[in-house]
C-alpha positions in Angstrom: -18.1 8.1 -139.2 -16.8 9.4 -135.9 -18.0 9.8 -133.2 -20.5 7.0 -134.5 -17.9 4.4 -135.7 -14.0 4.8 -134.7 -10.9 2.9 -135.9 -10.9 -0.5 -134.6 -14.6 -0.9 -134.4 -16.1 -4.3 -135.5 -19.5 -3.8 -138.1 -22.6 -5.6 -138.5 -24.1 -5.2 -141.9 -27.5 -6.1 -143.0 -27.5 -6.9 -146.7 -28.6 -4.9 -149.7 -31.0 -7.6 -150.0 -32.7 -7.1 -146.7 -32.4 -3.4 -146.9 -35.5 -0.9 -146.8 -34.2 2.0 -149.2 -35.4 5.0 -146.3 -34.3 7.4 -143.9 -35.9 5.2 -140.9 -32.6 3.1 -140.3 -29.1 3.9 -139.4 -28.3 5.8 -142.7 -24.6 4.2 -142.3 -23.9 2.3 -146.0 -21.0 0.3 -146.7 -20.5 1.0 -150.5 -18.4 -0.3 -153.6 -17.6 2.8 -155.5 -15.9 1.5 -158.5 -13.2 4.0 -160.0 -12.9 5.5 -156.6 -11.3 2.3 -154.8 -11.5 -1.4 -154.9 -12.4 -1.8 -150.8 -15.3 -1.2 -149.7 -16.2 2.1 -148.1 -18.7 3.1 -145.2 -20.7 6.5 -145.6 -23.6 8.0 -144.6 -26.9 8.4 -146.2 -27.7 12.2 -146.5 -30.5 12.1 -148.6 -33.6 10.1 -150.8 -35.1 12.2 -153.6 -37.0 10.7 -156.3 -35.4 7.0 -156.0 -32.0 8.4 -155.7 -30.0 8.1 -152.8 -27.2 10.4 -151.9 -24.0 9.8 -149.7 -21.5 11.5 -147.9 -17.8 10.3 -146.2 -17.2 12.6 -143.2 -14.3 13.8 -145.2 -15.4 14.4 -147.8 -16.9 18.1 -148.9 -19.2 16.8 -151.4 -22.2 14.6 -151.7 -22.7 11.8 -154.0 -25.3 10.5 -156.2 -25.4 6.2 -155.2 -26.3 3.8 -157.6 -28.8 1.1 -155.4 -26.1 -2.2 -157.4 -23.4 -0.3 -155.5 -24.4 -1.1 -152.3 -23.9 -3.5 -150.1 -25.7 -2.9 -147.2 -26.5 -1.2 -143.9 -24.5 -0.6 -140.8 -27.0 -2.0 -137.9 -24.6 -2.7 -134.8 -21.3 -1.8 -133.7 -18.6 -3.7 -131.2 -16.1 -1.7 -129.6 -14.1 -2.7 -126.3 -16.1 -6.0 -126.1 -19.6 -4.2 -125.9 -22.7 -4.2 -128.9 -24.2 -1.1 -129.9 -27.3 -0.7 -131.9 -26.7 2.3 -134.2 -29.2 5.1 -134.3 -29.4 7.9 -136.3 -28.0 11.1 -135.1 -30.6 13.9 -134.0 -28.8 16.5 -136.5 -29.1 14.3 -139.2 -33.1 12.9 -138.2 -33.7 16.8 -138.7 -32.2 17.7 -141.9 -34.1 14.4 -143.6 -37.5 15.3 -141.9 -36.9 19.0 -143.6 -35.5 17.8 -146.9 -39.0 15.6 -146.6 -40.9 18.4 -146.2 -39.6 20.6 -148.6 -40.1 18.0 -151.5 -43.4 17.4 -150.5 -44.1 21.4 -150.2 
């Protein structure tokens, strides 16, 4: 999740429970994805269409359909060198959403 979240950082999650299923928040998931691996796992949020949600690792070259039971929740905050960060949502990815938005409602 570079340059976002980097090896070492410390995560605050807000659980599944709490979470709002839209594009408004940080659109950083940590995820069981059972078959895949038994840790959990912490990828983005790419897309919402219809009820589904979609994710994406930064390595990997695919995106994946995410079943809401697999996750656990959202990435809100960040400590790294002492210091909390809220997260926000990158600018690139604020614009693909509002045009994948768009596009379904066109």
């Amino acid at each position: 999740m570079n340059p976002v979240l980097r090896s070492g950082d410390f995560i605050q999650v807000t659980p599944r429970r709490n979470f709002a299923y839209t594009v408004k928040n940080t659109g950083i998931l940590v995820l069981l994805l059972p078959g895949y691996t038994e840790s959990p796992v912490v990828h983005r949020l790419v897309c919402i269409d219809h009820n589904h949600l979609f994710e994406k690792g930064d390595s990997s070259k695919s995106i994946h359909l995410v079943y809401r039971e697999n996750i656990i929740g959202e990435v809100t905050h960040r400590k790294r060198s002492g210091k909390i960060s809220k997260l926000r949502i990158p600018l690139k990815w604020r614009v693909l959403r509002l045009l994948s938005t768009i596009l379904e409602a066109w």
